[in-house]
C-alpha positions, 0 to 999 in steps of 0.5 A, a space after each residue: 247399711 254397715 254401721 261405721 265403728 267411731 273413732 275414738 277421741 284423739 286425746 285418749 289411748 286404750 288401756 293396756 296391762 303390763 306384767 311387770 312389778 314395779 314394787 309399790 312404784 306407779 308406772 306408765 308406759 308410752 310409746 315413742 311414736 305415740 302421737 300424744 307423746 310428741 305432742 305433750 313432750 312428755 319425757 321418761 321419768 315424768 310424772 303423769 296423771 292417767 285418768 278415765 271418768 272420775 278414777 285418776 292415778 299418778 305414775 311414772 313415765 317410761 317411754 318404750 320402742 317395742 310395739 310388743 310392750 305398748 303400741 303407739 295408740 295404747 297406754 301400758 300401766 305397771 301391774 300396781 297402777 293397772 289394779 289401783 286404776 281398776 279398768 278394764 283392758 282397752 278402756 280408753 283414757 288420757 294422760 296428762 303432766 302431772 303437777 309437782 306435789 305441793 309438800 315438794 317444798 318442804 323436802 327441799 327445804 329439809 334438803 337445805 338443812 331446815 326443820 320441818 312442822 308438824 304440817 309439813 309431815 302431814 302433807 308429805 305422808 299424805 302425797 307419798 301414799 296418794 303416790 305423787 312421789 317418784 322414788 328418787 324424790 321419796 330417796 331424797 326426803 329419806 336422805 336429807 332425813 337421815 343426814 340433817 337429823 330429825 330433832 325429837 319434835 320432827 320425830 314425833 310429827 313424823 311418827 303421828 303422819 305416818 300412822 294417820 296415812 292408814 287405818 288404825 286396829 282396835 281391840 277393845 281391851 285396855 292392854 294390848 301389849 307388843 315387843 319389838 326389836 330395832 334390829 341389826 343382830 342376824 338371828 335374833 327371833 324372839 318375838 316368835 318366842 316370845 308371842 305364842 308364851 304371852 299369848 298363853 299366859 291369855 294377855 293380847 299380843 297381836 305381833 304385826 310385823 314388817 319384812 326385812 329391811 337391811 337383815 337377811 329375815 325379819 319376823 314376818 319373812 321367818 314366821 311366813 316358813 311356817 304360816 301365812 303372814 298376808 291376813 286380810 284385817 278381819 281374818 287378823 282380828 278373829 285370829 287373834 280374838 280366839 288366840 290372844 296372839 299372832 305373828 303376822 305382816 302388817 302390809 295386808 292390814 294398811 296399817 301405816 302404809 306409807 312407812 311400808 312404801 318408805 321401806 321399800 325405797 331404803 332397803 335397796 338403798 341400805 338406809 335406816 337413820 334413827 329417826 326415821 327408825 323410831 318413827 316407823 316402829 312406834 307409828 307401826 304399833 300405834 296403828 296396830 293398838 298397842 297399848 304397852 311396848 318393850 323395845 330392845 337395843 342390842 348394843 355391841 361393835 358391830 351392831 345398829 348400836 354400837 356404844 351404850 350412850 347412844 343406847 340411851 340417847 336412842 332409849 330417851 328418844 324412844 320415850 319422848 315419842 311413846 309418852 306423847 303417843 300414849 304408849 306405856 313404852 319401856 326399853 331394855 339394852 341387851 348385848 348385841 356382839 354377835 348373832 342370837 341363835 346359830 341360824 340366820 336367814 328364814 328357814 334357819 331361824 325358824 328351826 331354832 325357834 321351834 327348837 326353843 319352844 319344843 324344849 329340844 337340847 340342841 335348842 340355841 341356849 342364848 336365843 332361849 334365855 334372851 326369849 325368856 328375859 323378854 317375855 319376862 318383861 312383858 308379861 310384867 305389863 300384866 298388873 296381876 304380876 308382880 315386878 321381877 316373877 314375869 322370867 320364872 312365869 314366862 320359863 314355866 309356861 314355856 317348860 310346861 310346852 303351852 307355848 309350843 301348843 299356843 305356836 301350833 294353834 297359831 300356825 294352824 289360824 293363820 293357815 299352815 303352809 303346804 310344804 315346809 322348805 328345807 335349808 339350801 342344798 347349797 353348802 360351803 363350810 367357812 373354816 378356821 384359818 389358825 387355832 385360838 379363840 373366837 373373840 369378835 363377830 361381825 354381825 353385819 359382815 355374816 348378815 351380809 353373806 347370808 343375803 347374799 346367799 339370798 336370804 329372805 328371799 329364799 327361805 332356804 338361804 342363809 349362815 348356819 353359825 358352828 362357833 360363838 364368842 369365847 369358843 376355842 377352834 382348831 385350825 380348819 375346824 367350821 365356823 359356819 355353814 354356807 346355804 343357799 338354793 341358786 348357784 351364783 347366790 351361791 357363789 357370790 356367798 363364798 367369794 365374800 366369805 372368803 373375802 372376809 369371814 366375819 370371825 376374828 380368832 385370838 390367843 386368849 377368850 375375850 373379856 366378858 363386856 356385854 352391854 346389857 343393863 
């Protein structure tokens, strides 16, 4: 007698994996002749639940035509909800509608113009990293954020949800201290700097740090040219137990990840509102175990801040949150009318560090004094320092190449990459339309060329700057260099150069206004 395979229950599906990376999205896909998808009405870009005994997710649905993808009697999930779902392939389960996330309200209300308590944050961080929410609705909280404003109660209430949505690292030492830039100033690298000269001074200095949002190369994405930035948490505590320091990305270690799924929704929308901002950096670095912080504005026309009394107001803000916090917090203003260094974009970028710490002479000579000034100002952390010898502390350890040897004890912790990349073989010299003097730069307009030429994402991508305010140039001399390693990144690289370089040539060098304290 032939045993009869059992039907499987009609309400259940057979789980099918999905190749596709939906970026920190849960996804679902049906198909349209799936018996259950007519029977439910479920609609494309609705939410569901799919469950199997006690493991349930959220997703999005997406409804599909092509039995290739998913057949009428199986339920595909996108590679983040196959993983958080953790079954096996052909595992029956059920879908269902899922309901609306209870912190929904509070949104709407923000939408509306309202303030939002402490409670409302909470519950909104908490459904956000259970994943209840779709992008749209995470676009939507981040928006009416932006544009209602955040007062500095919301602030802090959102700073304090978003670290308690992960976990918190601690070091048992009673000064942990970090530096953090709020960005906006292409080049800007000196945090690596930075790290490996703290670092050998011996205070603490785990550097965790996220990707680039708006830029064409955050920390991590610049530091990742050289080492590996994704370290398991008990990988990140030895290294920096034994070193005193790293530069690492802050994903892999959970802490405040909801901040890390909040990113990735502004950064294709190209949104960071300040609130939000100072809520993401000080949640980072509370969940990191920061103890002392240095925050740098850059303030200048074209950058994130670009007049000094919103540089105050933003440096007042700052402090609010971190004295609440318990951070010891403080804030320096620096000038930000045009890139630091003369790379930007990963591979660029990394050069002009390794130039800074080798001491080379071609070295960036703005990108090493700002170094300077700012681990100054952290080692001044150290009670054993006195107020205003950190710079000639910081310069010696720097000369004397301790921190080039901290940087390659660091890199070699953290595991070296393989290969270093090189700069894109893609190149296109933007040159001077007249004679003169350089007296402005756009930062955002050369941040903008580089990430077209695909910076981060290319390592090898990005703007090699030849000329810096005050620099005089003859007509078709260089101002910058094109790099990029795919030929429409390429191209669409130089049709926006051409458009508008980002360089405005004068008469006459410009008046020194540098907005530093």
């Amino acid at each position: 007698m032939t045993d009869i395979p059992a039907e499987p229950p009609a309400d259940t599906l057979k789980l099918r994996p999905v190749a596709i990376d939906t970026y920190r999205e849960n996804v679902a896909y049906l198909h349209r002749d799936c018996a259950i998808y007519r029977a439910e009405g479920f609609q494309a870009l609705a939410k569901v639940e799919v469950s199997v005994e006690q493991n349930h997710i959220l997703a999005v649905l997406n409804v599909v035509d092509d039995a290739a993808i998913v057949g009428p009697d199986e339920l595909g999930l996108s590679e983040q909800a196959f993983s958080q779902l953790a079954q096996e392939a052909g595992t029956l389960v059920r879908i269902a509608q899922a309901e609306l996330p209870s912190s929904i309200a509070a949104v709407r209300r923000k939408v509306a113009g309202e303030r939002l308590s402490a409670d409302d944050f909470l519950a909104i961080a908490r459904d956000i990293v259970e994943n209840r929410y779709a992008k749209t609705e995470m676009a939507a909280f981040l928006i009416a954020s932006g544009q209602a404003g955040l007062d500095r109660d919301e602030v802090l209430s959102l700073t304090v949800a978003t670290a308690a949505s992960g976990d918190r690292l601690d070091w048992d030492e009673a000064l942990v201290v970090d530096k953090h830039c709020i960005g906006g100033i292409p080049g800007n690298r000196t945090s690596m700097i930075v790290v490996p000269i703290v670092a050998a001074h011996g205070m603490l200095i785990p550097k965790t740090s996220s990707r680039a949002i708006t830029s064409p190369a955050g920390t991590a994405d610049t530091m990742e040219v050289m080492a590996r930035v994704e370290l398991p948490p008990e990988r990140l505590r030895e290294i920096v137990h034994k070193q005193r320091g790293c530069m690492a990305w802050g994903g892999t270690a959970r802490l405040a990840p909801v901040d890390d799924i909040l990113i990735s929704v502004e950064r294709p929308l190209g949104i960071d509102s300040q609130g939000q901002m100072v809520a993401s950096i000080l949640a980072k670095k509370l969940a990191a175990g920061s103890t002392h912080l240095l925050i740098d504005i850059p303030v200048g026309p074209s950058a994130k801040v670009r007049h000094m009394r919103e540089a105050l107001s933003l440096r007042k803000l700052f402090e609010f949150v971190g004295d609440r916090l318990g951070l010891h917090l403080e804030v320096i203003i620096t000038d930000g009318r045009q890139p630091v260094g003369r790379g930007i974009g990963p591979v660029l970028e990394a050069r002009d560090v390794m130039q800074v710490l080798e001491n080379d002479p071609q070295a960036p000579p703005d990108l090493r004094q700002r170094a300077l000034r700012l681990a100054g100002r952290v080692l001044e952390f150290d009670p054993d320092v006195r107020g205003g010898h950190g710079f000639a502390i910081a310069r010696d350890i720097l000369d004397s190449g301790r921190a080039l040897k901290k940087m390659h004890d660091i890199i070699a912790q953290q595991g070296p990459q393989p290969e270093i990349p090189q700069p894109g073989h893609l190149t296109h010299e933007q040159c001077a339309p007249r004679a003169g003097f350089v007296v402005a730069i756009d930062n955002l307009c050369l941040a903008h060329i580089a990430r077209l030429a695909g910076a981060p994402y290319d390592k090898g991508a990005g703007v090699d700057v030849m000329k810096k305010l005050g620099d005089p140039v003859r007509q078709g001399e260089p101002l910058y260099r094109i790099h990029a390693e795919f030929k429409a990144d390429f191209q669409f690289a130089m049709a926006a150069s051409n458009k508008a370089d980002g360089y405005h040539i004068g008469d006459a060098p410009p008046e020194s206004r540098a907005f530093v304290e």
